[in-house]
Rosetta silent file (secondary structure, phi, psi, omega in degrees, C-alpha in Angstrom):
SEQUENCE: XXXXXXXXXXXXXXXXXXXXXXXXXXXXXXXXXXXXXXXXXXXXXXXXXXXXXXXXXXXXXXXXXXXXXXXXXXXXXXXXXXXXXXXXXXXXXXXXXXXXXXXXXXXXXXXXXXXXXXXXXXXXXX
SCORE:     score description
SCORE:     0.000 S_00000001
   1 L     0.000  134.456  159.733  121.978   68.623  124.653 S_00000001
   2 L   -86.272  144.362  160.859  122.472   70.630  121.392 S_00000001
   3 L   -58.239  152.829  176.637  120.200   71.834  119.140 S_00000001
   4 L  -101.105  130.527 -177.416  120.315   70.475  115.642 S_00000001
   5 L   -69.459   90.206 -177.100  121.052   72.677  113.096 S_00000001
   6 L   -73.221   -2.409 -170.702  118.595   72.702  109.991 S_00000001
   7 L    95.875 -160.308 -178.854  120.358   75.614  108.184 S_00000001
   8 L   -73.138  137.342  141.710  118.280   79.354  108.229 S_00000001
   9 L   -11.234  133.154  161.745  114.983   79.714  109.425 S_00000001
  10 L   -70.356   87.013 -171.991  112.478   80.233  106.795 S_00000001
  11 L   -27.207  124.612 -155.079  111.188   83.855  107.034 S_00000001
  12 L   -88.185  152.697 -170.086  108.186   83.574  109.150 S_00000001
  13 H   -53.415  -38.078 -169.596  104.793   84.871  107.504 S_00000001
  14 H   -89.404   22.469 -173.096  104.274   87.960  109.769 S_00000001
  15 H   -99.306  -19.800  175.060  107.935   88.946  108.636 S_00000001
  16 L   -74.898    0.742 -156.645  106.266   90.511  105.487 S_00000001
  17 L   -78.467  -19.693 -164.224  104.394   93.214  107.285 S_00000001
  18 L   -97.526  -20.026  169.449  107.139   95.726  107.125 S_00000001
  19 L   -26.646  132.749  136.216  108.483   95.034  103.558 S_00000001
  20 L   -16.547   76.929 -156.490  107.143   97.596  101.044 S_00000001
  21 L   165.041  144.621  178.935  103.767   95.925   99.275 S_00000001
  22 H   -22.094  -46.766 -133.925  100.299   96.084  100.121 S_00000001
  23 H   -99.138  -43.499  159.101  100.200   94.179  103.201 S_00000001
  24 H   -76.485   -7.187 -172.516  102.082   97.196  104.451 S_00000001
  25 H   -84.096  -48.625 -170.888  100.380   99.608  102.652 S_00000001
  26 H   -70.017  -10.072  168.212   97.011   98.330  104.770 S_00000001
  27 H   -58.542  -47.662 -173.473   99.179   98.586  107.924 S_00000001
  28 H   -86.501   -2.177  160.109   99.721  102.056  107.490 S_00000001
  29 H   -83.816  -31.788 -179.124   96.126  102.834  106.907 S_00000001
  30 H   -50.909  -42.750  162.267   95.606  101.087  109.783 S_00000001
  31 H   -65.938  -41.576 -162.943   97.708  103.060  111.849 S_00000001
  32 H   -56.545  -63.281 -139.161   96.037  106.476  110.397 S_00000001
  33 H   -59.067  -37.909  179.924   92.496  104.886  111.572 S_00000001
  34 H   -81.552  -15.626  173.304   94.512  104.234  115.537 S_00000001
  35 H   -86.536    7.813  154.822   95.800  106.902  115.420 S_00000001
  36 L   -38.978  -50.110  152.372   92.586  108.684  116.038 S_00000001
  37 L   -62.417  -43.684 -168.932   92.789  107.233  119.306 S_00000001
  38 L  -122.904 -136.248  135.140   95.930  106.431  120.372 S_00000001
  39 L  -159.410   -6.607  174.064   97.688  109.518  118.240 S_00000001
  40 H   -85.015   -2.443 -164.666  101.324  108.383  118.341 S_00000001
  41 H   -62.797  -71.794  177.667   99.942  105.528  115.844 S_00000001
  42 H   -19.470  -63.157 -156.870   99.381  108.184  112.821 S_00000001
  43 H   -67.958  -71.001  177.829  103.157  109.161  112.848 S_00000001
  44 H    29.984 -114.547  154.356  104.034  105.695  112.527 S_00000001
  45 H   -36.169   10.129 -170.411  102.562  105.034  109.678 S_00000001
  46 H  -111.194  -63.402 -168.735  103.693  108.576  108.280 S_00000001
  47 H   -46.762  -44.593  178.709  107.312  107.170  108.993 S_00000001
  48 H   -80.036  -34.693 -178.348  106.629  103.773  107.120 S_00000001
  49 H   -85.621   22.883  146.036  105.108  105.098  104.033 S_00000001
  50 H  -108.099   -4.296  172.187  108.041  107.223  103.674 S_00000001
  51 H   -69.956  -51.471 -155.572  110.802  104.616  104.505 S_00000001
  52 H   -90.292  -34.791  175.618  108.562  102.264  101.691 S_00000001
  53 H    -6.212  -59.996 -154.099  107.615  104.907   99.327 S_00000001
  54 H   -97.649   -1.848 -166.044  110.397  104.989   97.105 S_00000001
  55 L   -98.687  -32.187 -163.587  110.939  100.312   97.379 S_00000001
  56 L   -97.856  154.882  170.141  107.335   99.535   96.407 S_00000001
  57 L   -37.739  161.417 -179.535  105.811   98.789   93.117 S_00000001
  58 H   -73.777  -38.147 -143.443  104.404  101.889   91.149 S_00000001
  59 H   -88.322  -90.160 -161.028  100.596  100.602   91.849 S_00000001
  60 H   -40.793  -75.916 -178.621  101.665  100.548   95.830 S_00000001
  61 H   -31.767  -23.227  155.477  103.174  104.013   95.811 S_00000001
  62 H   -58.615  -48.647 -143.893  100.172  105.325   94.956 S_00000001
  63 H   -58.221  -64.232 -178.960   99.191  103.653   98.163 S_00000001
  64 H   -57.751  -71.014  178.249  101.997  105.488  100.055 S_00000001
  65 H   -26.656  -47.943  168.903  101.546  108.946   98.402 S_00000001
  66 H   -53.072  -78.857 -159.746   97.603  108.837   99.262 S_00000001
  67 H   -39.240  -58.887  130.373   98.624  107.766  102.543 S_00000001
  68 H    14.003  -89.416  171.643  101.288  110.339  102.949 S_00000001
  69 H   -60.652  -17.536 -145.477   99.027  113.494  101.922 S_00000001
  70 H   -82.628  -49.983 -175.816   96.190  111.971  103.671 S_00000001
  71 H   -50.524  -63.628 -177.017   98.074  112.820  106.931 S_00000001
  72 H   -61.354   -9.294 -178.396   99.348  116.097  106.023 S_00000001
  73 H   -91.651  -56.738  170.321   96.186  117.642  104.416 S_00000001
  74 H   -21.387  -72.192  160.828   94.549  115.910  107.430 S_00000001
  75 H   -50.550  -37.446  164.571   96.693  117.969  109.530 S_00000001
  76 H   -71.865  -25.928  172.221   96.211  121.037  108.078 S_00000001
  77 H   -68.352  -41.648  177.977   92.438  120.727  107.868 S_00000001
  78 H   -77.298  -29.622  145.868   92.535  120.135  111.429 S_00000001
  79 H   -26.147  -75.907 -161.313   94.633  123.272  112.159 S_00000001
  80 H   -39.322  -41.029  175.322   92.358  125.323  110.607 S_00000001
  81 H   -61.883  -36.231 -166.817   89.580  123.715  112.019 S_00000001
  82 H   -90.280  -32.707  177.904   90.965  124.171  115.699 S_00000001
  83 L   -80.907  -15.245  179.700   91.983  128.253  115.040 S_00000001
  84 L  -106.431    9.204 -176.415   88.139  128.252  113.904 S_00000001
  85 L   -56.719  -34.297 -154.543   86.546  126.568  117.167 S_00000001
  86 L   -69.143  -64.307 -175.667   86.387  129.954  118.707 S_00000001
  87 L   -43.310  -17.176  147.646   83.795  131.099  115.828 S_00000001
  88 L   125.937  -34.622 -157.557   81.964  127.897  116.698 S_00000001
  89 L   -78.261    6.385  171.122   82.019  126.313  113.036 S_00000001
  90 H   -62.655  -53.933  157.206   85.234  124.887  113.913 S_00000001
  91 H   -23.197 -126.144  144.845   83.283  122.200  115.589 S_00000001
  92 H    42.017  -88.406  158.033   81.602  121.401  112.845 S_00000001
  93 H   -25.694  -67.616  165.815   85.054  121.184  110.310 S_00000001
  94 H   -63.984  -23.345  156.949   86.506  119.047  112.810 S_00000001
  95 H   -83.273   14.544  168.501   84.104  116.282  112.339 S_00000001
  96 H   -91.981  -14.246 -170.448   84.290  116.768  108.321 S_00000001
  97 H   -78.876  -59.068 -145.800   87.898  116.472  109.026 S_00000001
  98 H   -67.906  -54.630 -178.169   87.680  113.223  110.953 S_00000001
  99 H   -53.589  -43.083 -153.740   84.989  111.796  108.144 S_00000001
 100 H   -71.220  -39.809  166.016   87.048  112.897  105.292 S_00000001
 101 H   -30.096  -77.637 -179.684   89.898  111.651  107.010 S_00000001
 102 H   -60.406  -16.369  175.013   88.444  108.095  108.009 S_00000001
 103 H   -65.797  -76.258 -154.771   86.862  107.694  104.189 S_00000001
 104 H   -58.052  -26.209 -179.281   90.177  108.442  102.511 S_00000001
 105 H   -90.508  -19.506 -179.601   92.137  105.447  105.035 S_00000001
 106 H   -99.864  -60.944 -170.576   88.999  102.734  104.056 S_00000001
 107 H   -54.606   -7.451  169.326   89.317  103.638  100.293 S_00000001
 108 H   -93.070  -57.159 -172.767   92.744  103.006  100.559 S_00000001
 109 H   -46.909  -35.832  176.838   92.749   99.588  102.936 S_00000001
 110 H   -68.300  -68.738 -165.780   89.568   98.577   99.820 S_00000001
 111 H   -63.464  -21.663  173.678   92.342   99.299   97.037 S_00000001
 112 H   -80.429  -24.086 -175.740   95.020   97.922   98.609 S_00000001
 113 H   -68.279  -58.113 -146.707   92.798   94.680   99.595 S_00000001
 114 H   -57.104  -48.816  159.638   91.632   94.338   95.706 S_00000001
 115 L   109.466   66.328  160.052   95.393   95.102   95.427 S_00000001
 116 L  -130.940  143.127  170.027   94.606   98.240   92.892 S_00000001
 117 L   -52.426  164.372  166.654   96.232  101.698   92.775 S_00000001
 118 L  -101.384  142.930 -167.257   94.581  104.934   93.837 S_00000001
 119 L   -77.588   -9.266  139.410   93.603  106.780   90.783 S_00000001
 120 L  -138.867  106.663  137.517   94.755  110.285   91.982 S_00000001
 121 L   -93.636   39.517  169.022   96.489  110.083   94.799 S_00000001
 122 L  -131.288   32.341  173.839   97.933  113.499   94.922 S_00000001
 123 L   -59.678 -163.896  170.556   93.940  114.753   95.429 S_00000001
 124 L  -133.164  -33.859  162.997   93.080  116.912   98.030 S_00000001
 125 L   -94.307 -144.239 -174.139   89.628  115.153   98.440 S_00000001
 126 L   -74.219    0.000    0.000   87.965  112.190   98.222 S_00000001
């Protein structure tokens, strides 16, 4: 027996996650938040919001841009933090890193839900 041909396929719902647009923007916070855990997760997400960056509405590129710095300032705070363990307060830094971190990935998945831009997203804080 053959299959019957209906013409194409109808792009299936969960086909929109990688597209450029919120729904991808909260992926890649999503990733940030596993990669805490998992840590290959982070680059991920580094990799999609620079493949979508330059494709998504101006609102969503804030999205990406936030997202973007969040890693690399992320990353640099946590150098710093890790060359300052031996003086002790390094400790300390890394779990302001990790909060500052995990804030800045929920105010973005909340702006991206409401489906609003972030209102500086080339900060260095919160």
């Amino acid at each position: 027996m053959s299959e019957i041909d209906n013409g194409p396929a109808a792009p299936r719902q969960t086909d929109r996650w990688l597209e450029p647009g919120p729904t991808n923007a909260q992926i890649v916070y999503i990733l940030y938040l596993a990669g805490l855990v998992v840590g290959i997760t982070g680059l991920i997400g580094l990799v999609l919001a620079y493949i979508n960056r330059g494709k998504a509405e101006p609102w969503v590129a804030t999205h990406y841009t936030w997202a973007i710095r969040t890693f690399w300032i992320g990353l640099l705070y946590g150098l710093i933090s890790c060359v300052l363990i031996f003086v002790v307060i390094g400790v300390f830094l890394l779990f302001a890193v990790a909060v500052w971190y995990i804030a800045r990935c929920i105010i973005g998945l909340q702006a991206a839900g409401r489906g609003e831009s972030i209102k500086n997203p080339k900060s260095w804080f919160i």
